[in-house]
C-alpha positions in Angstrom: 81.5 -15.1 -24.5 80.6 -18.9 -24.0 77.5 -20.1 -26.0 75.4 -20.3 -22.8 76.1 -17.1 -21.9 75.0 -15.5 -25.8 71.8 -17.1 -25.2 70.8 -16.7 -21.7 72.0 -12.6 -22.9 70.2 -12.8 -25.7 67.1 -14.6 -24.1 66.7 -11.8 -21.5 67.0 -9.0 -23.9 64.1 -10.4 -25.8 62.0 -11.8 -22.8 61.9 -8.5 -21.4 61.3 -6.7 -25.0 58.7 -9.7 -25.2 57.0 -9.0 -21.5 56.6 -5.3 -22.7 55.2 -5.8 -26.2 52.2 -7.9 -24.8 51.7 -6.3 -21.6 51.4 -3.0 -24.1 49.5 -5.6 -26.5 47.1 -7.0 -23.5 45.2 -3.4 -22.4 46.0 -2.4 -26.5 43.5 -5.5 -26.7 41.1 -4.5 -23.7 40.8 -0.9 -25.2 40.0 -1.8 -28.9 37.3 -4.6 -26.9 36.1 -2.0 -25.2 36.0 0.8 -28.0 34.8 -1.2 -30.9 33.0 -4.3 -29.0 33.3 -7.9 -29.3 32.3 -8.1 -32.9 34.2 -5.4 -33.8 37.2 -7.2 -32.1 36.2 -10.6 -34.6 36.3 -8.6 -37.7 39.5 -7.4 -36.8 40.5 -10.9 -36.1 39.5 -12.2 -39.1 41.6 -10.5 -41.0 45.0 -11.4 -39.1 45.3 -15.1 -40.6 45.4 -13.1 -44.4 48.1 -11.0 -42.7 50.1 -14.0 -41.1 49.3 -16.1 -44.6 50.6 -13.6 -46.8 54.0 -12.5 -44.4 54.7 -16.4 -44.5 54.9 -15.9 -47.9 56.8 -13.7 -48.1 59.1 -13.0 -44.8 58.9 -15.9 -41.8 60.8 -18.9 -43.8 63.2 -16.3 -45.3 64.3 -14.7 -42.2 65.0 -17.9 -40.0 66.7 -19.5 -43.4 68.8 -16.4 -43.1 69.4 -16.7 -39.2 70.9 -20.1 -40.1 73.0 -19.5 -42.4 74.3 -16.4 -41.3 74.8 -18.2 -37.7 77.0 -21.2 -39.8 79.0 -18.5 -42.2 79.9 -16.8 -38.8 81.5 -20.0 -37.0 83.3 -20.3 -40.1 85.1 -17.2 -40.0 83.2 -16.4 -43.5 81.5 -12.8 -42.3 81.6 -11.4 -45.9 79.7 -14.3 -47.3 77.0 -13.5 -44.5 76.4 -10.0 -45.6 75.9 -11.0 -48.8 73.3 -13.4 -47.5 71.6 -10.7 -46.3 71.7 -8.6 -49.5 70.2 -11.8 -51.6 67.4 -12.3 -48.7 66.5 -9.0 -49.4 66.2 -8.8 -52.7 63.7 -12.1 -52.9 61.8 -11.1 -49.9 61.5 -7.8 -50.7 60.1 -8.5 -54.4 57.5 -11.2 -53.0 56.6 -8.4 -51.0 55.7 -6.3 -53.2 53.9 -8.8 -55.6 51.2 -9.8 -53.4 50.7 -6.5 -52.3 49.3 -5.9 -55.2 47.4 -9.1 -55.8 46.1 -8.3 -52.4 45.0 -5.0 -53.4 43.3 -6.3 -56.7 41.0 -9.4 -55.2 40.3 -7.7 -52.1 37.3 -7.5 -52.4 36.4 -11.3 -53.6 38.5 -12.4 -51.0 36.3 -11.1 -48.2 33.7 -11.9 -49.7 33.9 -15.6 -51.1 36.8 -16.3 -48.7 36.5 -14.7 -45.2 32.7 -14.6 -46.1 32.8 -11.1 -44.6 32.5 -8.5 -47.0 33.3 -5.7 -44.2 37.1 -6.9 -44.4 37.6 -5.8 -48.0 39.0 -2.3 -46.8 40.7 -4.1 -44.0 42.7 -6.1 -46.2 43.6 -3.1 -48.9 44.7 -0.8 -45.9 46.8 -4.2 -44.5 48.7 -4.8 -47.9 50.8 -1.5 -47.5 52.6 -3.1 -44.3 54.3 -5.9 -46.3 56.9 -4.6 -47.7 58.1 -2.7 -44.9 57.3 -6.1 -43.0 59.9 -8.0 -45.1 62.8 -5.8 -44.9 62.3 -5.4 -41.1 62.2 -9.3 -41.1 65.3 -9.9 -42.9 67.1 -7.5 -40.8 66.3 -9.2 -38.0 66.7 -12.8 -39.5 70.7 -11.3 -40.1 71.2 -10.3 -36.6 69.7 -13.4 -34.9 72.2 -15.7 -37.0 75.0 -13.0 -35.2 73.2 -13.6 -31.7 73.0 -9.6 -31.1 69.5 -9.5 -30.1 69.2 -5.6 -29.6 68.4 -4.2 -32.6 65.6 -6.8 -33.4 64.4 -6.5 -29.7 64.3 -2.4 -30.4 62.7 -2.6 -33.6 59.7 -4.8 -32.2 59.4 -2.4 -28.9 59.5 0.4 -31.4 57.1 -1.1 -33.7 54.2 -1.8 -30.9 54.3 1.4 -29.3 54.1 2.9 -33.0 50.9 0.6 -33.5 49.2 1.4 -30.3 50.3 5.3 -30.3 49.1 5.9 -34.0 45.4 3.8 -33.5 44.9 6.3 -30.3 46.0 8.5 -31.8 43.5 8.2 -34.4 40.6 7.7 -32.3 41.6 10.7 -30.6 41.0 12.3 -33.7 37.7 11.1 -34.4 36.1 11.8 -31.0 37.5 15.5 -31.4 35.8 15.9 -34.9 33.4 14.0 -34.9 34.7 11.1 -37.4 34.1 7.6 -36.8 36.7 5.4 -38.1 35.7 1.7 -36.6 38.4 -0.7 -36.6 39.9 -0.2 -40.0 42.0 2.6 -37.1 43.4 -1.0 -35.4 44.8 -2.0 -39.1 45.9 0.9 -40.0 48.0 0.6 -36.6 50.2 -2.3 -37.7 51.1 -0.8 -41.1 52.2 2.0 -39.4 54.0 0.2 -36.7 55.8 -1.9 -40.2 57.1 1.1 -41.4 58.7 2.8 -38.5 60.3 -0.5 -37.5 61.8 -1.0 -41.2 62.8 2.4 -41.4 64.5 2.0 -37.5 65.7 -1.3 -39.1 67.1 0.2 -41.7 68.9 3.0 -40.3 70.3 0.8 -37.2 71.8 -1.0 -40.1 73.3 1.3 -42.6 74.4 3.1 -39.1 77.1 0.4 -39.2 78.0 -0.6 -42.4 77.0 0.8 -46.2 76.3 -1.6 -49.0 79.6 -0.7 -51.2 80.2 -3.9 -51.1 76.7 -4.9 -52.4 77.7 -4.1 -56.4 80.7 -6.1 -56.6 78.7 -9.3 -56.1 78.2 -11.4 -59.4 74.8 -12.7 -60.3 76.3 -15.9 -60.2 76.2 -15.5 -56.5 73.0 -13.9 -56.2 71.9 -17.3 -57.2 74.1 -19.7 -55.3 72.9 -17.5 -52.4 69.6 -17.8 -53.2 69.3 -21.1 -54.0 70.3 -22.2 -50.6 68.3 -19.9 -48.7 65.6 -21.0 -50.7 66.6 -24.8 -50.1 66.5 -24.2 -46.2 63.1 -21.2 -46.6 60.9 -23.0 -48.8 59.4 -26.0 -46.0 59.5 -23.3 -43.3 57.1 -21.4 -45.6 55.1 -24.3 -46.7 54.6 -24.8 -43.3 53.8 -21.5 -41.9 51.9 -21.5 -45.0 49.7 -24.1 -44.0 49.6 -23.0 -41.1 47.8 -20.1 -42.3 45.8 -21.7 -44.8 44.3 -23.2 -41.6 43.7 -20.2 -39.6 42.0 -18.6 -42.6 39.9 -21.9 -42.4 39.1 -21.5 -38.9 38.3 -17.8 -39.4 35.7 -18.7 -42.1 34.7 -21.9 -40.4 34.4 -21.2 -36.8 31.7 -18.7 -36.8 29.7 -20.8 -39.9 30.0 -24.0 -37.5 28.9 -21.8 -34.4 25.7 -20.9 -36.4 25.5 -24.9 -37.1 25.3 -25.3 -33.5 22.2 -22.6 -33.0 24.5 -19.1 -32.9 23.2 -16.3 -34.7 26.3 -14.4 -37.2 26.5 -11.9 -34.6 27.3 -14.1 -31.8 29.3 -16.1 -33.6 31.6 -13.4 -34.5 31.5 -12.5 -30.8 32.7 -15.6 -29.7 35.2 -16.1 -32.1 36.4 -12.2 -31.4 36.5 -13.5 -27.8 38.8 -16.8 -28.1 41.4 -15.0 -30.5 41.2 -11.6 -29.3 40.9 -11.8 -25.7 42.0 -15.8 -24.1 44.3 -16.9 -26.8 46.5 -13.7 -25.9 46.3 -14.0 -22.5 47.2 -17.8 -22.8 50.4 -16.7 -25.0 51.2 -13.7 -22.8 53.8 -15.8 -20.9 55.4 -17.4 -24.3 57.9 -14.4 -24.4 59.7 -16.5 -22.7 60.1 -19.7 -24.6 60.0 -17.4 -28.3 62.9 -16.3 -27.0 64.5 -18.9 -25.8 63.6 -20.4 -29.4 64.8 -17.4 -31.3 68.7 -17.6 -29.9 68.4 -21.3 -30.0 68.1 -21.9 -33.9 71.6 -20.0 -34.4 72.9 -21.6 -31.4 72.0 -25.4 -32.5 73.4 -24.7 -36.0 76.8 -23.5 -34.7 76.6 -26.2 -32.5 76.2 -28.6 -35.6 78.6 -27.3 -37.6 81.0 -28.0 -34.9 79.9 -31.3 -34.7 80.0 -31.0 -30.7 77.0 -33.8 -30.0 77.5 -33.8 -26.5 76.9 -30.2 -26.2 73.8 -30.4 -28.2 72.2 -33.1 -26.3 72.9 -31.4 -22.6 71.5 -28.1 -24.8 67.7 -30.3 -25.9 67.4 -31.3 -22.3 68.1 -28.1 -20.1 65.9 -26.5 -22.7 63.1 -29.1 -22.9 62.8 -29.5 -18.6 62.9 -25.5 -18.1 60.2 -24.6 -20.7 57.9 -27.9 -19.2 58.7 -26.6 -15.4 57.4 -23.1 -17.0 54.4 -23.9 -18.7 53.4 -26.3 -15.6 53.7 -23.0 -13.1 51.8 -21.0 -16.0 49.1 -23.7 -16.4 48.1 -23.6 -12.3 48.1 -20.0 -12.3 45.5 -19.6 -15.6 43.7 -22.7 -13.6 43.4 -20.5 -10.6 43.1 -16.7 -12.1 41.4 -17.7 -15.4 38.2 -16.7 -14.6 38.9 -13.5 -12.5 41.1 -12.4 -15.7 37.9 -13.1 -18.2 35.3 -11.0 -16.2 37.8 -8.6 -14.1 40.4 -7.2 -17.1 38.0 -8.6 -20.3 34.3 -8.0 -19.2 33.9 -10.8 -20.6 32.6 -14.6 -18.5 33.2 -16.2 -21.6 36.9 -15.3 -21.8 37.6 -16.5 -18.4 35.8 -20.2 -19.5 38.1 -20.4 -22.6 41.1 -19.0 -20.5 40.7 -21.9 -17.9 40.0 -24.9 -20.8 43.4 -23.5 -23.1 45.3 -23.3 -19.9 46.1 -27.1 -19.9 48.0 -26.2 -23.1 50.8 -24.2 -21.3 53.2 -27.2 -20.9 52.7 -28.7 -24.2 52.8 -25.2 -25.7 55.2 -23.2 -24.3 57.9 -26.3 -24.7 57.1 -26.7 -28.6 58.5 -23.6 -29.9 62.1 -24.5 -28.9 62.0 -28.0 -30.0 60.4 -26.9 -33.5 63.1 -24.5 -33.2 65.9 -27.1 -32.2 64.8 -29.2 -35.3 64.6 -26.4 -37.8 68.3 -25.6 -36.5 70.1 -29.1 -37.4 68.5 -28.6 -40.7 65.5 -30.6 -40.6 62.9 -27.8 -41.9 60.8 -30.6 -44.0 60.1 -32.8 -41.1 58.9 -29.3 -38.6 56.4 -29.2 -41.9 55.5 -32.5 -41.8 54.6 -32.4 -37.8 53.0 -29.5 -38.5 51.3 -31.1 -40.7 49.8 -33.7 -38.7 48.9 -30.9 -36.2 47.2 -28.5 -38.1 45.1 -31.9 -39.3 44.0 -32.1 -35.6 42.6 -28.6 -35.4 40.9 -28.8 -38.7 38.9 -31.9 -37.8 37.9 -30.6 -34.4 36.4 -27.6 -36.5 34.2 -29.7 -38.7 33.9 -32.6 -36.4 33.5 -31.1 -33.3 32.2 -27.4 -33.3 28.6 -28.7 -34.4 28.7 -30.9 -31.6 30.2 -29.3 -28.5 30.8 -26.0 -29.8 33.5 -23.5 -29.3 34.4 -26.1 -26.4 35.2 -28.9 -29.5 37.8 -26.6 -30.9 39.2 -26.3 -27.8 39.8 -29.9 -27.2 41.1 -29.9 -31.1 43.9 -27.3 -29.8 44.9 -29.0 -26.9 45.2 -32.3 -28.9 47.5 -30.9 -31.6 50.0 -29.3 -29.2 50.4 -32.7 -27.6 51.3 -34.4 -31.1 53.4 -32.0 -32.0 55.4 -32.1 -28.5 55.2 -36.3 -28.6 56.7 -35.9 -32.4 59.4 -33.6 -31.4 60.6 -35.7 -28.6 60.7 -38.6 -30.4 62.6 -37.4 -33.4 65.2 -35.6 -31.2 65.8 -38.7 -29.0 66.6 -40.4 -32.2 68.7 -37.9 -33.9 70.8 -37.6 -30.2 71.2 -41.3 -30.2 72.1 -42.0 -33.8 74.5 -39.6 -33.8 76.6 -41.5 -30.9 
């Protein structure tokens, strides 16, 4: 099967997986607005930049370090060597893992409380650090079959895991109403550790379905840490950057509502608002990125095979059909929020609000839905320290419009912040590209 072929395969299998998880996540979102109300829905939002930190940590740079390599040892006819890739991935994920689980378990409480600035998130947070673990080995499972291009185990495990998150919080609340329990929204985190383990366990199973790991204590340590060392090499700036990535968000999730009450919002509205533009719009403006995360998922493999091959002219025809379809997309997706924006906010959300962030984030589409494949596209030749460093720069962007902008303008400040950043980090990526394609010929 051609390369083109592999990923347009590949990128349906996990569009359509993609379509299904957020049109499950979407009314999963309008029920818990609905159920626990709009501050509810901001204390469980302010918990998710811990989550995101902390599987940064521990899982993200691993598992797309792991996807390249595994995609480069597979060109080169060296399978073996990419199981054992797997096996040492494993080992260091898992072990983080499992390390700031427990930190997380011991400072939970100071974290809400001088971090979040929300005391009601210290059970939040002990009830999240059970799902890491589980997160990790489900990650590097994944990260291994993405480097082979056989997309249908991770797109299962990720089908398998929402429903598992959505049927276990109703599940839950079905309880409560029937005996009288009130559980709140610790129910909705309690959901994604549940949906964590069944996807590591499927994960698991899918995988030792297919091969056991005899082979696992013949290798010498020695390898362990040659292994290691280069995942490590290509992991460590993808998780300084998701890192700081995080750091930010946990930033906005402290900042945002203290700079909303600096601009005449009580705590409750704040949280409201803030519950609004990450619960309800944000989503809705991603919704349609199933596409493009695909698309960005098969291409990092793709683009390293590509470059171990050394076939240039292949890659550049690859950076422009890629770049042109995911602009064309995000332009079509950018009208329709324009004209539907507001019908979505007050129709599907209850919420007028929603529909006024929904219309102002919608000029992002473009910009947005094009980045992920050119971050991925760099992150594939091997360039994993400059995606930081243009990360970097963007996440700058946001931060100022939070304390710059947000006492001024509002919510409508950060906004304007957002949209900024996604235009650096698409004029960056364009740049750098055009002058890798044109100093390599």
């Amino acid at each position: 099967m051609s390369r083109k072929h592999t990923i347009i395969k590949g990128t349906f299998i996990l569009t359509l997986t993609g379509f299904a998880t957020r049109f499950m996540g979407f009314f999963y979102r309008i029920f818990l607005s609905h159920t626990f109300g709009e501050e509810g829905v901001g204390l469980h939002q302010l918990v998710f930049p811990i989550y995101a930190l902390c599987f940064s940590l521990t899982s993200a740079g691993i598992e797309l370090a792991l996807s390249r390599c595994v995609a480069a040892r597979i060109t080169q006819g060296r399978q073996k060597e990419s199981k054992e890739l797997l096996y040492t991935s494993l080992l260091i994920s898992t072990t983080t893992s499992v390390f700031v689980t427990l930190v997380l378990q011991k400072y939970a409480v100071p974290v809400s409380k001088y971090f979040l600035q929300e005391p009601r998130c210290a059970d939040l947070l002990i009830i999240l650090s059970y799902a890491f673990p589980f997160a990790a080995i489900h990650s590097c499972i994944c990260g291994y079959y993405f480097g082979l291009k056989k997309t249908g185990i991770p797109a299962c495990s990720q089908f398998i895991e929402q429903i598992s998150r959505i049927l276990s919080v109703y599940l839950l609340y079905l309880y409560g109403i029937r005996h009288g329990i009130r559980f709140g929204i610790t129910i909705a985190v309690a959901g994604m550790v549940a949906g964590e383990i069944i996807a590591a366990l499927f994960s698991l199973r899918a995988l030792l379905g297919r091969r056991r790991f005899d082979d696992l204590s013949q290798m010498h340590i020695r390898r362990y840490g040659k292994y290691a060392r280069e995942l490590l090499s290509l992991s460590i700036p993808l998780t300084a950057s998701r890192i700081l990535l995080n750091l930010l968000q946990s930033i906005e999730a402290i900042s945002i509502p203290v700079k909303l009450q600096t601009h005449g919002m009580s705590l409750s509205e704040s949280l409201s608002t803030y519950g609004v533009l990450t619960g309800m719009a944000l989503p809705c403006i991603l919704f349609p990125s199933a596409i493009t995360n695909s698309v960005s998922t098969m291409l990092l493999p793709t683009v390293a095979e590509i470059q171990a091959l050394d076939n240039r002219r292949e890659l550049s025809e690859l950076v422009k059909k890629v770049s042109y379809s995911c602009i064309f997309l995000g332009s079509i997706c950018c009208v329709s929020l324009l004209c539907f924006g507001k019908w979505i906010g007050t129709v599907l959300f209850h919420s007028q609000a929603a529909g006024d962030y929904i219309i102002t984030l919608a000029w992002m589409c473009p910009f947005l839905y094009t980045n992920n494949t050119l971050i991925s596209m760099i992150n594939g030749i091997g360039k994993t320290t400059l995606s930081f460093c243009i990360n970097s720069v963007s996440l700058g962007i946001r931060i100022i419009s939070v304390f710059l902008f947000i006492p001024v303008f509002g919510i409508m400040g950060y906004l304007w912040g957002l949209l900024a950043s996604q235009i650096c980090i698409f004029l960056f990526c364009l740049m750098y590209l055009q002058y890798y394609l044109h100093k390599k010929k």
